[in-house]
C-alpha positions as semicolon CSV with decimal commas, in nm:
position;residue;x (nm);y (nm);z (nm)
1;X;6,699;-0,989;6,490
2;X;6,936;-1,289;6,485
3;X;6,855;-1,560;6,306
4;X;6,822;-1,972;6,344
5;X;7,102;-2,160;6,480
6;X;7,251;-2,480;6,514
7;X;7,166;-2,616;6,877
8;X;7,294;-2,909;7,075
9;X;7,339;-3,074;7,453
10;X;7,643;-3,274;7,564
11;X;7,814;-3,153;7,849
12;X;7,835;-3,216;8,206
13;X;7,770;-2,885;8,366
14;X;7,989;-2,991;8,705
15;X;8,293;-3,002;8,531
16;X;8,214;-2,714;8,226
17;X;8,350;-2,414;8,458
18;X;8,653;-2,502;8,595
19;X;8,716;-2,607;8,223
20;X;8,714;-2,348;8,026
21;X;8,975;-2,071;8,089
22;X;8,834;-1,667;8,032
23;X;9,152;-1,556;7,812
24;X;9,191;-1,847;7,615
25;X;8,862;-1,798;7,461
26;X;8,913;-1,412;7,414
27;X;9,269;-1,458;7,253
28;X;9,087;-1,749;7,012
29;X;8,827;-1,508;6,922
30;X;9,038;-1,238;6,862
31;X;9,243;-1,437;6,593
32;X;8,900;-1,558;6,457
33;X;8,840;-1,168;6,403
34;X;9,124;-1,050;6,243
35;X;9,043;-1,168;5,881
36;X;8,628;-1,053;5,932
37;X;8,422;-0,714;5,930
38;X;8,209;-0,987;6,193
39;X;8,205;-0,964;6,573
40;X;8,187;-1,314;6,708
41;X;8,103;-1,364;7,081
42;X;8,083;-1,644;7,350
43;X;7,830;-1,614;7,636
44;X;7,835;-1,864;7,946
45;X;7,473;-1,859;8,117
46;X;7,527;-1,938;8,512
47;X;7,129;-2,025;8,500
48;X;6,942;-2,335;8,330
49;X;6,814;-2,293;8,049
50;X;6,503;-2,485;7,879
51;X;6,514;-2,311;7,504
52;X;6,876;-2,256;7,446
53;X;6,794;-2,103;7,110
54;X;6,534;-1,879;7,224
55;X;6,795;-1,768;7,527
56;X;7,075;-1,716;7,281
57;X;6,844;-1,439;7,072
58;X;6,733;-1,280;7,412
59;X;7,131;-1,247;7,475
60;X;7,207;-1,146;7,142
61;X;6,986;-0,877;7,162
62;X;7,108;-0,784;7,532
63;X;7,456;-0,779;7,364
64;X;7,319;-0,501;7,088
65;X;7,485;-0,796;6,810
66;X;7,189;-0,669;6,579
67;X;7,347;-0,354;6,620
68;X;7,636;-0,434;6,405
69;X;7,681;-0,226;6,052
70;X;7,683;-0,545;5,865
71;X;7,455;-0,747;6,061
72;X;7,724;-1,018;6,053
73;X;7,759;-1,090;6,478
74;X;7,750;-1,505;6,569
75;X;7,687;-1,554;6,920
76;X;7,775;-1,900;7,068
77;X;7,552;-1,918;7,364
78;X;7,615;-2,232;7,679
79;X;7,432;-2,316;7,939
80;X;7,595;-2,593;8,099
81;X;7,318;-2,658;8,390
82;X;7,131;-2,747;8,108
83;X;7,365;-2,903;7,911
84;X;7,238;-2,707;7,603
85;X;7,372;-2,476;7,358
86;X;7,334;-2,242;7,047
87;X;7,486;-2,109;6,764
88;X;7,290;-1,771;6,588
89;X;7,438;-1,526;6,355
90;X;7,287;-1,222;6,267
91;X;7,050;-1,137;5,966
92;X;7,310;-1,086;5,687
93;X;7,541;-1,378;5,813
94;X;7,251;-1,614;5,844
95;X;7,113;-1,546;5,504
96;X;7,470;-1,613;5,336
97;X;7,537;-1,930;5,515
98;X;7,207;-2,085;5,609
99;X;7,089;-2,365;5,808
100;X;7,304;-2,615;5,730
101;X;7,628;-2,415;5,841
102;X;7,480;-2,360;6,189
103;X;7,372;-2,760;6,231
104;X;7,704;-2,838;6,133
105;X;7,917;-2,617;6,353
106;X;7,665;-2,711;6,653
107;X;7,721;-3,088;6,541
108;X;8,105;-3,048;6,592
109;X;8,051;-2,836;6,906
110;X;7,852;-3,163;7,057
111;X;8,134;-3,386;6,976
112;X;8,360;-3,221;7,167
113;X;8,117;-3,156;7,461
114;X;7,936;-3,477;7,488
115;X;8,385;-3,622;7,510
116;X;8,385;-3,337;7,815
117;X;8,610;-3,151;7,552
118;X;8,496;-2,850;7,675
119;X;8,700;-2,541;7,593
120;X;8,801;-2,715;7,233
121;X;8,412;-2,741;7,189
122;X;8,398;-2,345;7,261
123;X;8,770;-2,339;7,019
124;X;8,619;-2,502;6,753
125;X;8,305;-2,289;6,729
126;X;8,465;-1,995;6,755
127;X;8,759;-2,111;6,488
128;X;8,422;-2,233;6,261
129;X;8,275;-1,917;6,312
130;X;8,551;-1,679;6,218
131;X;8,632;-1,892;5,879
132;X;8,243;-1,875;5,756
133;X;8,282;-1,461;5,866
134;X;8,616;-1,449;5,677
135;X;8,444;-1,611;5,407
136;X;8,150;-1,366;5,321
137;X;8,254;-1,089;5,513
138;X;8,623;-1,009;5,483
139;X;8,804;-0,754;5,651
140;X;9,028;-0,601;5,341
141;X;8,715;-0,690;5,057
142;X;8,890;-0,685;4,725
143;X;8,897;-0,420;4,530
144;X;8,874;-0,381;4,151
145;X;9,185;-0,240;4,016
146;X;9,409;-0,508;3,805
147;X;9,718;-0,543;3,903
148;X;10,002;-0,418;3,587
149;X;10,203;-0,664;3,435
């Protein structure tokens, strides 16, 4: 089950669409990616939304995100008709980060949005989320041996 997120408003939903561009935000998550075991994905809800946070764990679990090995999946979930939006991780990426990581990338996120800054709102929670995934769950972990002198 995903966990708690960081969740903010701020946007103008007329304008959020023709904003933010499709392959943009895939070629930003995939460089997020490359230093993480962590999946990190970006979901645009065409519908209003009154619980963004509730929505975002309905879509995470639509997504299979809790299906991950490590349990380490964010989801950064928009709805712009209702100007809302969340940030969950999964179990083990919530538990290494907490609370305060979530309100803080959702914080930054609302900057952006509430400027109608929308695609560097959705760039700079993806670019949060890969460094806090890089962080605790690295792609190449390191390994024991010593290196000789």
């Amino acid at each position: 089950m995903a966990e708690p997120g960081g969740v903010g408003n701020r946007m103008k939903p007329e304008h959020f669409l023709s904003r933010v561009q499709h392959q943009q935000i895939v070629e930003a998550i995939h460089n997020a990616e490359r230093n993480t075991t962590g999946e990190i994905r970006v979901f645009i809800s065409h519908g209003a939304v009154a619980d963004p946070l509730s929505a975002a764990r309905r879509q995470f679990q639509k997504l299979q995100m809790h299906h991950l090995f490590h349990r380490n999946g964010i989801l950064i979930f928009v709805a712009p008709r209702s100007q809302t939006f969340a940030v969950i991780g999964d179990q083990a990426v919530h538990d290494r980060v907490g609370d305060a990581a979530w309100q803080s990338m959702a914080n930054g996120m609302a900057d952006h949005f509430k400027n109608d800054r929308y695609m560097q709102a959705i760039d700079f929670g993806i670019e949060q989320a890969g460094q806090l995934l890089a962080a605790h769950f690295p792609k190449h972990a390191p390994t024991d041996e010593k290196r000789k002198s």
